[in-house]
ZAMARGU-4260 file (C-alpha; in steps of 0.2 Angstrom, whole numbers, plus 5000, padded with zeros to 4 digits):
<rodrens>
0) 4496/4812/5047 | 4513/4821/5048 | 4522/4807/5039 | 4509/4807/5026 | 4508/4825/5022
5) 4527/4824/5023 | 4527/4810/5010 | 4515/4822/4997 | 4526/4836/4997 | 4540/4827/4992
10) 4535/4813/4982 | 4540/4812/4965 | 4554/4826/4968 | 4573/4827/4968 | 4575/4827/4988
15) 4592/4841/4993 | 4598/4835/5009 | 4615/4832/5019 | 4627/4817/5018 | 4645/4807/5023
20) 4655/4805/5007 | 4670/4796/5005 | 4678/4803/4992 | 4696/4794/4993 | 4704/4782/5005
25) 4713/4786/5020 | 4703/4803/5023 | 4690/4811/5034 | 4670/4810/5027 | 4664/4826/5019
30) 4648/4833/5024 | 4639/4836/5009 | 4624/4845/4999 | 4617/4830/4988 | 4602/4827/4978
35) 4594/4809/4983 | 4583/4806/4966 | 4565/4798/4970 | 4562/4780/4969 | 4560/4771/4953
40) 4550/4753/4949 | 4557/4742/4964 | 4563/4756/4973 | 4560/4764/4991 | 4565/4781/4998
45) 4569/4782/5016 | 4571/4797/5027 | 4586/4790/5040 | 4586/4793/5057 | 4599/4783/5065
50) 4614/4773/5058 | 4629/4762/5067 | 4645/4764/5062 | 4651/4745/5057 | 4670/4741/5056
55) 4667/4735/5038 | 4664/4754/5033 | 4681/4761/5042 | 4689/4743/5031 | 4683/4753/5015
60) 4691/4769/5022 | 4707/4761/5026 | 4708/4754/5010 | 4706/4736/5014 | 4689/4731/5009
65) 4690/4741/4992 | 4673/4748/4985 | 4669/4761/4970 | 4672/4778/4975 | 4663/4794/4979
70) 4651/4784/4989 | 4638/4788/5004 | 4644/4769/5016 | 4637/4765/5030 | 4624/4750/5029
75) 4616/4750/5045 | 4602/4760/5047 | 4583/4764/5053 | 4573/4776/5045 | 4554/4779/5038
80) 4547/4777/5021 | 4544/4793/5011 | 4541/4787/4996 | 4540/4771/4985 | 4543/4767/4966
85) 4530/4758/4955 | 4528/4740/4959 | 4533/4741/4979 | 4519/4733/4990 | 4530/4724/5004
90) 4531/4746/5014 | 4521/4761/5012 | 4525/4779/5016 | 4525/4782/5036 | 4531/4762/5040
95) 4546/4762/5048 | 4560/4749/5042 | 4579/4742/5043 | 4587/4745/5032 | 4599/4731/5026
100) 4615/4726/5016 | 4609/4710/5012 | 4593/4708/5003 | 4580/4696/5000 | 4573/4692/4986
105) 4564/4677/4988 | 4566/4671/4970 | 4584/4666/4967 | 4592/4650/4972 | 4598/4656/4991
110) 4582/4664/4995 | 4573/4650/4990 | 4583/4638/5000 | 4577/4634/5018 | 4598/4636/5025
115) 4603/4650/5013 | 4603/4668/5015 | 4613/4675/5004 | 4601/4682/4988 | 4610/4682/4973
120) 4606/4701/4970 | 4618/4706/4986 | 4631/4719/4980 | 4643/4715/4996 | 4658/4705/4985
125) 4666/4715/4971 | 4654/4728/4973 | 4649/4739/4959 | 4640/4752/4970 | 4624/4756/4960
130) 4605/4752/4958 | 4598/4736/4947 | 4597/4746/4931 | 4615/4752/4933 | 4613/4770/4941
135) 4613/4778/4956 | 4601/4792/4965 | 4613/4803/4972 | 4624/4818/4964 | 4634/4827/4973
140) 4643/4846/4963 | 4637/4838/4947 | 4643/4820/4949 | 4637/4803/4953 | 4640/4796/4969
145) 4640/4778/4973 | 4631/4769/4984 | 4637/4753/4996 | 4629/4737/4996 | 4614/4746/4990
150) 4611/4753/5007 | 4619/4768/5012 | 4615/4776/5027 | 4627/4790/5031 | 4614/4801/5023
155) 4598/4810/5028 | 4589/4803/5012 | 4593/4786/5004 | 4584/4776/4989 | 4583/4756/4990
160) 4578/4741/4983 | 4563/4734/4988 | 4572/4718/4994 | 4583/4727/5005 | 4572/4736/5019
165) 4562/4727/5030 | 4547/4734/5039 | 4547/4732/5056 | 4536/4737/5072 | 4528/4753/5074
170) 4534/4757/5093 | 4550/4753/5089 | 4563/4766/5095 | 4572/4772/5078 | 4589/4776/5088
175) 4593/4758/5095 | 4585/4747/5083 | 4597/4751/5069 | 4611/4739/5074 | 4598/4725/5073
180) 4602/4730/5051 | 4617/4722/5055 | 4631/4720/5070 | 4616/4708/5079 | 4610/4696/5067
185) 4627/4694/5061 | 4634/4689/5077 | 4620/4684/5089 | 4615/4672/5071 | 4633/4668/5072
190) 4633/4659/5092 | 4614/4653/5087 | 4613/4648/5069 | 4629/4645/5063 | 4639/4637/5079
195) 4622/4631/5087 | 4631/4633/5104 | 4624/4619/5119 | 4618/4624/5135 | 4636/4621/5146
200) 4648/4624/5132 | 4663/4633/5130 | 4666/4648/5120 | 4680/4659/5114 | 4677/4675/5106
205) 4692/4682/5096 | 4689/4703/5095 | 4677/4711/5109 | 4673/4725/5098 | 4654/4726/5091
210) 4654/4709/5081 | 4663/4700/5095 | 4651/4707/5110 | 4635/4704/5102 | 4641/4684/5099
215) 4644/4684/5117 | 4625/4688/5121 | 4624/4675/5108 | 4633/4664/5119 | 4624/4668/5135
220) 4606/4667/5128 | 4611/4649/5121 | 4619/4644/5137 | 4636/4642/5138 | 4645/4640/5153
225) 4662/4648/5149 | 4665/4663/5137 | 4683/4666/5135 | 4685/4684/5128 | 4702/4690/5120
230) 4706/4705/5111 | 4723/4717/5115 | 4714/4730/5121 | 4712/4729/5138 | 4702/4745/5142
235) 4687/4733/5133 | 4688/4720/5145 | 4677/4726/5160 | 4662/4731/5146 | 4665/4712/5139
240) 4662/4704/5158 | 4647/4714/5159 | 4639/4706/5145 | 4644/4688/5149 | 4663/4685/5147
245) 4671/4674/5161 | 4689/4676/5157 | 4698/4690/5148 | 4714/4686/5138 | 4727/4697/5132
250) 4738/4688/5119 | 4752/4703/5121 | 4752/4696/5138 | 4758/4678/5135 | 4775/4672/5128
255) 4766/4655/5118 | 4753/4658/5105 | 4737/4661/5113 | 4729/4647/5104 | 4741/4635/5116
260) 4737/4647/5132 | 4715/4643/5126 | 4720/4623/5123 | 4728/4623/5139 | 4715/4632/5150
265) 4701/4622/5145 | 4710/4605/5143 | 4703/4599/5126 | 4701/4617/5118 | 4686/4625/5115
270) 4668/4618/5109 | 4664/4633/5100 | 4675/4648/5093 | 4673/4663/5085 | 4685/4676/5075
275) 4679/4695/5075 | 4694/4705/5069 | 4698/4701/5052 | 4715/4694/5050 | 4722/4677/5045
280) 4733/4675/5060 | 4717/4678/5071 | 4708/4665/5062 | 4718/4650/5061 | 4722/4652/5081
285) 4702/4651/5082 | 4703/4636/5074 | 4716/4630/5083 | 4707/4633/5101 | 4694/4623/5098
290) 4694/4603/5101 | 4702/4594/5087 | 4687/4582/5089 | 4673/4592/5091 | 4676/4609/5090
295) 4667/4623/5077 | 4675/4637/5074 | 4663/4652/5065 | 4673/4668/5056 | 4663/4682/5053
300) 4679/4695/5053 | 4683/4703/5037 | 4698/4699/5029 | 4710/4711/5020 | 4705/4708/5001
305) 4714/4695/4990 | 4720/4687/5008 | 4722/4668/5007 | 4717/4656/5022 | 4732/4642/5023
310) 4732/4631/5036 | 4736/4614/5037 | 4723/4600/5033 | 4726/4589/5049 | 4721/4603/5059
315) 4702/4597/5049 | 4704/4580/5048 | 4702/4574/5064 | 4685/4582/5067 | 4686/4600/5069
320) 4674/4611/5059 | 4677/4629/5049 | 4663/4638/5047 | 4656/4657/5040 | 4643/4666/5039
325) 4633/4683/5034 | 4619/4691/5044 | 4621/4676/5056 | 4611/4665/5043 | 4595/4676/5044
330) 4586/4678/5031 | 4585/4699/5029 | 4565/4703/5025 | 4558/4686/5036 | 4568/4685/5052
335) 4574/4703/5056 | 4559/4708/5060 | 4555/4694/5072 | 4574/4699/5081 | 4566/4717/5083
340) 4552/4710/5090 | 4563/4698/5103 | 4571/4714/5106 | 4555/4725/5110 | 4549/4709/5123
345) 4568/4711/5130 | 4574/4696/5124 | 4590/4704/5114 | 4599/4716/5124 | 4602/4730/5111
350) 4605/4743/5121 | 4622/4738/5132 | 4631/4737/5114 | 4627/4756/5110 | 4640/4765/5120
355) 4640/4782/5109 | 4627/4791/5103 | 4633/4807/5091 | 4625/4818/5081 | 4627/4813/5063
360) 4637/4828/5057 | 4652/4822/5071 | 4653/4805/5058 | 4671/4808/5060 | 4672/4807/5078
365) 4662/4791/5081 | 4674/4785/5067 | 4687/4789/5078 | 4681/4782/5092 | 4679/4764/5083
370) 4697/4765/5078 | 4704/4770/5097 | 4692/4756/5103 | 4684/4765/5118 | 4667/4759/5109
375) 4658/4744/5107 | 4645/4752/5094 | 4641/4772/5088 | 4625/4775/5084 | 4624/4792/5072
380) 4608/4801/5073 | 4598/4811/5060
</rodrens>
């Protein structure tokens, strides 16, 4: 009944409420008054209450991953329906729901293949940072501020597509589920989908940050026998054995490229590898670890924009496979969901990846704590 009266009061109305804008590169978020405008046809109005902080959001700070600013990022969220627009019939006010940088359609040529996932109306690459029709819904001191991926979570109110937020179970907790929106499906997808790890296989995982930990429960829930974990941050490594990691690495630590020291260890290289940082030096060594025969090696890091891949074309030819993927090959609306509910029946281990939990008006200290790497993933609450 609360939800509903809440939903009344404020449907239809221009909703002033505090939010994270980045207004440059290379700066601190500002928390701001902005006016979140209600949902039109297609459109949905969420009240957020929790958001993780993903490492593509501090790449758009940092000025790697460049996106339209002013903009309210983040793209990671869980929240409830306030209010919808004409035409939406998938939520209703009070349901609670992910919300999601890539959406679902189910009409274009992705959605509608059985492998593809991603929807032709995704805003991720080259983004322009508005709604369908070309506008936005939030204004900040008079002017227009962009939104990410048509998401944006780093606010108390946000409007979305319909195509974007999923609906998902009632008794599910608000302040964990969020990271299912995106760091697990994109990795856990990663080790089951994309890589299809086998039950006894070896696995390296490059970066034990957010992305890189949930492949490893990826890993472990498919059965491999050996995870090899490296990253050059130590301080990461006791969390990352925790979860499943058999051997820890620390390139600093070795004089030969590490892709040698992994070939060497295992004796053939690797059967499945997996890049989680970003950089093109960290991807070709995860090609190179795996076996030259058989190997597969996933990416899901994001790579400086305009960066170019080289490697040389033997390193393919005799077997080896390169693969990518987004949102671990889930498709957003269908499967989600069902990872929610994996998680409600303890399947997914949500919970050992949330190692912060801040208030959202200290956005700039879990940011912080990303960056230093004493976190696996930050969880902002509204």
């Amino acid at each position: 009944m609360k939800q509903a009266k809440f939903s009344m009061e404020t449907a239809g109305k221009v909703i002033t409420c505090r939010a994270a804008i980045a207004w440059t590169i290379n700066a601190p978020l500002c928390i701001e008054e902005v006016e979140v405008d209600p949902p039109k046809a297609g459109e949905v109005r969420i009240k957020v209450f929790s958001s993780g902080i993903c490492g593509s959001d501090n790449h758009i700070l940092d000025g790697t991953f460049p996106v339209p600013l002013p903009a309210i990022l983040g793209h990671e969220g869980a929240g409830v329906v306030e209010s919808i627009g004409e035409g939406v019939s998938s939520v209703k006010p009070g349901d609670k729901v992910l919300m999601i940088g890539l959406p679902q359609c189910r009409k274009c040529d992705s959605c509608l293949h059985a492998k593809g996932n991603y929807c032709l109306k995704a805003d991720l690459f080259s983004s322009v940072g508005l709604m369908l029709d070309g506008t936005t819904r939030f204004t900040c001191r008079g002017m227009k501020v962009h939104n990410l991926f048509g998401t944006s979570t780093f606010t108390e109110y946000t409007v979305m597509r319909e195509i974007s937020v999923a609906k998902i179970d009632d008794a599910a907790p608000l302040e964990k589920v969020c990271i299912l929106a995106c760091a697990i499906p994109t990795s856990y997808g990663a080790a089951i989908n994309t890589a299809q790890v086998t039950p006894g296989s070896t696995c390296v995982v490059f970066g034990l940050g957010g992305v890189g930990s949930a492949v490893v429960l990826g890993c472990r829930a498919a059965g491999a026998a050996r995870i090899i974990g490296i990253d050059i941050n130590e301080g990461k490594f006791a969390r990352a054995k925790a979860l499943g990691v058999t051997d820890c690495l620390n390139p600093r630590n070795f004089k030969k490229p590490i892709q040698q020291v992994v070939v060497e260890m295992t004796g053939v290289g690797a059967d499945f590898t997996f890049e989680a940082i970003g950089t093109i030096e960290t991807m070709v060594a995860a090609l190179e670890s795996c076996n030259l025969s058989y190997g597969v090696c996933v990416s899901l890091g994001v790579p400086p924009v305009k960066s170019q891949l080289s490697l040389d074309p033997m390193k393919l030819l005799s077997g080896r496979t390169l693969k990518a993927c987004l949102l671990g090959e889930y498709k957003s609306r269908d499967h989600i969901p069902l990872l929610v509910e994996d998680y409600m029946k303890k399947k997914i281990d949500v919970n050992s990846l949330i190692t912060h939990s801040l208030p959202f008006v200290k956005i700039n200290e879990g940011f912080e704590l990303l960056r230093s790497g004493q976190c696996i993933r930050c969880v902002l609450l509204f």
